[in-house]
FIMI-707840 format. One record per residue (C-alpha): x, y, z; residue in one letter. Coordinates in pm, 1 decimal, padded with zeros to 6 digits, always signed. Example, Ala and Ser with C-alpha at 12.3 -4.5 7.8 and 13.67 -1.06 7.14 Angstrom:
         X         Y         Z  resn
  +01230.0  -00450.0  +00780.0     A
  +01367.0  -00106.0  +00714.0     S
***
This chain:
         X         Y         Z  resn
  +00000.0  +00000.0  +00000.0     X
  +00245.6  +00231.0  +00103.6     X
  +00425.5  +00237.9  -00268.8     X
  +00150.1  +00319.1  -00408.8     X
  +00096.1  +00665.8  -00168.8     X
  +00414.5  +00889.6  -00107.1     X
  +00447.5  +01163.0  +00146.7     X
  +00605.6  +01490.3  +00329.2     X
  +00719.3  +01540.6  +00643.0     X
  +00765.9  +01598.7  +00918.3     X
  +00650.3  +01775.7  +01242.1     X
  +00245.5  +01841.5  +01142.8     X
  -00143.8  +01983.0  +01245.8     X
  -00342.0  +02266.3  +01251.2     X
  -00540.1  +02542.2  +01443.2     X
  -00623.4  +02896.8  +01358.4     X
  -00643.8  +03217.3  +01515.0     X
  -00684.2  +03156.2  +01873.7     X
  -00910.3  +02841.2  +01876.1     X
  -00889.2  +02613.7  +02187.1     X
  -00582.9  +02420.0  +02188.4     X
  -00633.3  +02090.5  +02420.9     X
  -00855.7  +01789.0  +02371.8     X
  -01035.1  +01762.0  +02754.6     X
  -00848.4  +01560.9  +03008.1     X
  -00587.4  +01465.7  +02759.6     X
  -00243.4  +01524.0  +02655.6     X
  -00238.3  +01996.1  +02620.3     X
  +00044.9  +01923.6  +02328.2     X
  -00172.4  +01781.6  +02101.6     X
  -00197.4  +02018.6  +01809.2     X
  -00579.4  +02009.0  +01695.0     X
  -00665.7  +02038.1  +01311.2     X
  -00955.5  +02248.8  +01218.2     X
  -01094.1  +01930.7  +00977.2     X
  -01179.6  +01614.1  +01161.5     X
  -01025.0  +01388.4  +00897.5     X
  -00884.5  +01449.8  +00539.8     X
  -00631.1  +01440.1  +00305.2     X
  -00355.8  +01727.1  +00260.8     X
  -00139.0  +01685.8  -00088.7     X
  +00170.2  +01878.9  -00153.4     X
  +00409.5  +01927.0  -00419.4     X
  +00805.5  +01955.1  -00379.7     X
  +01028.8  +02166.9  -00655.4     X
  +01350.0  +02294.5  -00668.7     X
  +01695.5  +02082.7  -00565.1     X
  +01421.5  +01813.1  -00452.6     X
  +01117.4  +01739.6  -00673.4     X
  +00800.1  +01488.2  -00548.5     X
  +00434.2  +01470.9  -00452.3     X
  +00356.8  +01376.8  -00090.9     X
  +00032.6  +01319.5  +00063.4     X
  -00096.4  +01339.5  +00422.3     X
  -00413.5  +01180.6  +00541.0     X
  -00546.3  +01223.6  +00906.1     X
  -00801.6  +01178.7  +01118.5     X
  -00951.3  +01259.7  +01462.7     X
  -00869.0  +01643.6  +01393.2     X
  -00470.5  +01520.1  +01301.8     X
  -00433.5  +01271.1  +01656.0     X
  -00380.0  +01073.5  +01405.4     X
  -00153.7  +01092.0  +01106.0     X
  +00014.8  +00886.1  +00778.0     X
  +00243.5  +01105.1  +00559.8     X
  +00423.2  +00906.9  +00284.1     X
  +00647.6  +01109.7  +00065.6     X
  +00813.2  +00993.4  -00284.1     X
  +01078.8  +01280.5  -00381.2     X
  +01372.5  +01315.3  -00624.9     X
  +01705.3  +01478.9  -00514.9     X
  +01959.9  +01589.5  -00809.9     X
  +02287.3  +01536.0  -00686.0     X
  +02577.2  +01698.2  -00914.6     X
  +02816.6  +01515.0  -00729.0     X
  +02667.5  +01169.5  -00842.3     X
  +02560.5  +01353.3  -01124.8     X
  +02219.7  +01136.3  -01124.0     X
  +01886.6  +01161.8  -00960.4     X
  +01782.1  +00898.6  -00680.3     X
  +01481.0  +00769.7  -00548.8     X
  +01322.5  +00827.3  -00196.4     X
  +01067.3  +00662.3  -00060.6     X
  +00901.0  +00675.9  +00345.2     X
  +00637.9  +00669.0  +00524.7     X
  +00554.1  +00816.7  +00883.8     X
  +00283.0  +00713.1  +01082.0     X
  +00179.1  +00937.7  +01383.8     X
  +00015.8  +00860.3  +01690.1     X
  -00074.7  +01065.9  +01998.3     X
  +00152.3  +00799.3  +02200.3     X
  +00439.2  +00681.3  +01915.2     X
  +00571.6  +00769.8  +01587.0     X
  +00701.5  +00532.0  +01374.4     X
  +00945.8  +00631.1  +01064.6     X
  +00882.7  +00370.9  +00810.6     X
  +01145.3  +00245.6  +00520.8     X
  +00892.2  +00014.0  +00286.0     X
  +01208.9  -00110.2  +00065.2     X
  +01386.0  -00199.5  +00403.9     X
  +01077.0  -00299.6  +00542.5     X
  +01178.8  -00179.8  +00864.8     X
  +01053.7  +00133.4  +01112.0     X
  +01181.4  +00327.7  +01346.1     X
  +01051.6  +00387.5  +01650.9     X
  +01041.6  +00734.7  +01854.1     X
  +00821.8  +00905.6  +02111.4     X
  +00624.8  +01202.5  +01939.0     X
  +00734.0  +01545.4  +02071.7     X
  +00431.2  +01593.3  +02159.1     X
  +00463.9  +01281.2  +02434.7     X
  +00811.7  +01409.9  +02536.5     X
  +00639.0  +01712.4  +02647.3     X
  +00395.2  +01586.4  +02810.4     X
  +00601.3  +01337.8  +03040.1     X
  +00780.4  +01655.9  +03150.3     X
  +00475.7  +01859.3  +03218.4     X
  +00341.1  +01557.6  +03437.4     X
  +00617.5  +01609.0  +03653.5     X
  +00582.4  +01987.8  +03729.8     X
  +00396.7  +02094.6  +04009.9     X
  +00029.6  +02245.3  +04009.0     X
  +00161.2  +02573.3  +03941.6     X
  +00436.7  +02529.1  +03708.2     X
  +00185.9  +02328.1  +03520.1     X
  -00082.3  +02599.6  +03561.9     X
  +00194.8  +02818.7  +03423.8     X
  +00229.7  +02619.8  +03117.4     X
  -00129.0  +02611.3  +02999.2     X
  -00139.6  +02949.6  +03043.7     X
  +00198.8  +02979.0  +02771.8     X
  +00018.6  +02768.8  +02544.7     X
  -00274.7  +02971.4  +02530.9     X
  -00056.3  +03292.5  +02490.3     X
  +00168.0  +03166.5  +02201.9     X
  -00062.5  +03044.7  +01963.6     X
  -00044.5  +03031.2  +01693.4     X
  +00329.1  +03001.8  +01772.9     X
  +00474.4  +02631.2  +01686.3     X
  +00594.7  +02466.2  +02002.2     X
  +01002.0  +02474.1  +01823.7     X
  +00981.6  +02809.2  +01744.6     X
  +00886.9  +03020.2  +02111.8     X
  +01131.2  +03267.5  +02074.4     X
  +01171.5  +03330.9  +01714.3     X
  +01028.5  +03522.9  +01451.3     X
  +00627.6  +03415.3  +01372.4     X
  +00360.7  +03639.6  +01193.3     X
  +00024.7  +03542.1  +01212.7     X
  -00227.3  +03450.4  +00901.6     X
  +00031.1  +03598.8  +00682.5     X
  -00076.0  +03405.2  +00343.8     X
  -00338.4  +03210.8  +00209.0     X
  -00230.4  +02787.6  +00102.1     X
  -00508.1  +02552.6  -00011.5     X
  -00725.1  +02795.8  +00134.6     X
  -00598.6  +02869.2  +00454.0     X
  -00442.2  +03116.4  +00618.7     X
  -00123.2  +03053.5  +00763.2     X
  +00127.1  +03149.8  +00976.0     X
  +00507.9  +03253.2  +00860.0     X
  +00781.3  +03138.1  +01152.9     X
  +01147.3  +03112.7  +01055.9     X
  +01334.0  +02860.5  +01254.0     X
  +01702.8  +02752.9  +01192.6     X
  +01684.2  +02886.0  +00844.7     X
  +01381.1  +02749.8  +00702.6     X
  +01067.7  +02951.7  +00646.3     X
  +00772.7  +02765.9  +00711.6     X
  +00395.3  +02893.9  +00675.8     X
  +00163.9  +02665.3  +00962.4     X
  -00145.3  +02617.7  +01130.0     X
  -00208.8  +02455.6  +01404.7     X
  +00060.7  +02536.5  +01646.6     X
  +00325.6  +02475.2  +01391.9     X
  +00171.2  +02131.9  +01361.1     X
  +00064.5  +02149.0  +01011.3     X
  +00305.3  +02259.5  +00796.1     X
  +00152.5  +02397.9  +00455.3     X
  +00486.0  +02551.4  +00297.1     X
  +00842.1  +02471.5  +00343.5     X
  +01102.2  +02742.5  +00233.6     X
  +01500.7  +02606.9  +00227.5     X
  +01737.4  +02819.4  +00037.8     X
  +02077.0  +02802.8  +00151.2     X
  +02421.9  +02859.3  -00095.0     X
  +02255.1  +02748.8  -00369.0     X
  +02022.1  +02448.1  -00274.0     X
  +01645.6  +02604.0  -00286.2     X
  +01355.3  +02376.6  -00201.7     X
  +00987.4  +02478.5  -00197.5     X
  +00739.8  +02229.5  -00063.8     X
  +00366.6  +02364.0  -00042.8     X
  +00049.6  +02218.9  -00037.0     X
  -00175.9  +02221.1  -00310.5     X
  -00477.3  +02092.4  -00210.4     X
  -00638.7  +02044.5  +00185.2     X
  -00955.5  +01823.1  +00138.4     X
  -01212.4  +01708.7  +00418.4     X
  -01306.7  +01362.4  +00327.4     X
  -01342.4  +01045.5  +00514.6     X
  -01019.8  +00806.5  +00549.0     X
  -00957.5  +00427.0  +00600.1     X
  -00890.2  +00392.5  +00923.7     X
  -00678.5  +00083.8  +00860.9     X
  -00430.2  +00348.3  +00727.5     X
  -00320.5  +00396.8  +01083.3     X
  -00203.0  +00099.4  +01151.6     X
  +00152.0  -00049.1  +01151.6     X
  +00216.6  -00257.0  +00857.9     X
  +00303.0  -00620.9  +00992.8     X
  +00682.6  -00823.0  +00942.5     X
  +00849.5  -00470.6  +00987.4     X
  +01211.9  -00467.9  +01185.4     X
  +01175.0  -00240.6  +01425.6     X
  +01450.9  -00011.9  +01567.2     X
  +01472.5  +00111.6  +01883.8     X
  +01368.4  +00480.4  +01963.0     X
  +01735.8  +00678.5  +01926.8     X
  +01580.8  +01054.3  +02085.9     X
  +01552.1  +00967.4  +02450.7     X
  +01808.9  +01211.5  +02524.4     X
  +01709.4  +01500.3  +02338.8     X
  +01691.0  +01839.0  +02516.2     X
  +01466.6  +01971.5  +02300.8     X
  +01119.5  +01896.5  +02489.3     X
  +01301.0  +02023.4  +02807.3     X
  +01369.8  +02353.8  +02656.9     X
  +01042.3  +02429.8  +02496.3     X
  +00892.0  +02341.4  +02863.8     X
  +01128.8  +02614.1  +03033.4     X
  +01029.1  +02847.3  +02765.9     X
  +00673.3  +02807.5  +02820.9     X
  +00743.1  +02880.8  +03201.1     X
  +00895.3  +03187.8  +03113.6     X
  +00702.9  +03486.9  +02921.0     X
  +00624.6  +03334.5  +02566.0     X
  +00503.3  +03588.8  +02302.8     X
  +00237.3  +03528.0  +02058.0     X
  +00275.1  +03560.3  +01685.2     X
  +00252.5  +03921.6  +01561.4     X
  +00024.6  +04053.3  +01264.8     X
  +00243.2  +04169.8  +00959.2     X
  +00264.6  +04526.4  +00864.7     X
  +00309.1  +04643.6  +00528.1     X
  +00211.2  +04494.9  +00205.0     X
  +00509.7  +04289.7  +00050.6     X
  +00654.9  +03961.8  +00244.2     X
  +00992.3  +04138.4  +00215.0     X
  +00918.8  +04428.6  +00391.0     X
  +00983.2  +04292.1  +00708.7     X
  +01316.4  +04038.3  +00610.6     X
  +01526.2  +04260.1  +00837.6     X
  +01352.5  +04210.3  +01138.2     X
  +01288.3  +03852.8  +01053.0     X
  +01672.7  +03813.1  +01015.8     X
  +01754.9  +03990.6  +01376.5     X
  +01534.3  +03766.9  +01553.0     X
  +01639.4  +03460.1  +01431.2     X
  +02014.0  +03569.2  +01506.7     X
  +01896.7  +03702.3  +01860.5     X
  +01737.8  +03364.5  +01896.3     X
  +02027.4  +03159.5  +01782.3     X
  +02301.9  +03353.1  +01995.7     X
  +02154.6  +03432.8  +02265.1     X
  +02365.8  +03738.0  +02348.7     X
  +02142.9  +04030.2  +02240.1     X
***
């Protein structure tokens, strides 16, 4: 099944404006989707060319991305093949290699969070979903940095523009959907957007693991990330700002200083 589908990436869900964040009595991370279930497709051009296709359901709990893409190499000098699939669960994520047929197998960020926050007292944890109410439509990765709110239209959505390590990213949800991807560094330029977000009902066999897979053992256990996202919601998180001005450049200087104040540190 999964050669015949091919898909995108990464981190991915969606919210706009200010709409409530948490499902009741569950996990505050997870990032809710405006659409109960559906199907988003995008396309890939530039150094990397390829369709990908997301499908979801129970407003993006959960997720199956599969993404087919071409990468020119001029080193090689020929163009190869990549195929994967990542299946998304509120509880585990599993990175699947159909050719290998193996997976590997992490804890969602939005689980590593949410160990952490278990373990903070009643008012640190008060604190917290307080932060998350403040920062969206802020993406969880991207606190501190640069984020303008419903800055363009994709698929017929407004999205919001956050620049984090470099790449320029247009979301909803929190930063969990991701509906364009912007890498252009010395010389290598990749645009993946989506073309098409469609409400329709999905298979909900989709979700499940494929069986005979090798699995690998989770490799992120000690990654500081979640642990610095959770101090920086217990500080003073700022919410994304509206743009001023009419072009998308206008404002590429003080996109630029943020993302170098956020990267150093020492301004």
């Amino acid at each position: 099944m999964f050669k015949k589908i091919t898909l995108f990436l990464l981190p991915v869900i969606m919210m706009t404006g200010t709409t409530h964040l948490l499902f009741a009595g569950e996990n505050p991370f997870i990032r809710k989707f405006p659409i109960r279930e559906g199907v988003v497709t995008y396309t890939t051009r530039g150094n990397q060319q390829g369709s990908q296709i997301l499908y979801f359901s129970e407003y993006g709990r959960k997720q199956l991305l599969v993404e087919k893409q071409q990468n020119d190499n001029d080193i090689v000098q020929s163009a190869s093949d990549k195929e994967r699939v990542t299946l998304l669960l509120p509880d585990v994520k599993y990175l699947i290699y159909p050719e290998k047929k193996s997976a590997q197998k992490s804890l969602p960020l939005q689980k590593r969070l949410y160990d952490i926050f278990r373990k903070l007292t009643k008012q640190e944890q008060d604190k917290v979903l307080a932060s998350l109410q403040k920062i969206a439509p802020r993406s969880y990765e991207n606190i501190s940095g640069s984020c303008f709110k419903e800055a363009k239209t994709i698929a017929g959505y407004r999205c919001n523009e956050e620049l984090i390590g470099g790449i320029r990213s247009c979301t909803v949800a929190n930063g969990g959907l991701t509906l364009e991807k912007r890498i252009s560094l010395l010389g290598y330029s990749v645009d993946t957007f989506a073309t098409e977000v469609k409400e329709k009902k999905v298979d909900p066999k989709i979700f499940t693991l494929p069986e005979n897979l090798h699995i690998i053992s989770d490799t992120q256990k000690s990654d500081p990330a979640p642990s610095k996202i959770i101090a920086n919601l217990l500080s003073d998180p700022k919410g994304c700002r509206k743009r001023t001005g009419s072009g998308s450049g206008e404002n590429l200087h003080l996109i630029l200083y943020e993302e170098i104040k956020n990267l150093s540190g020492n301004l």
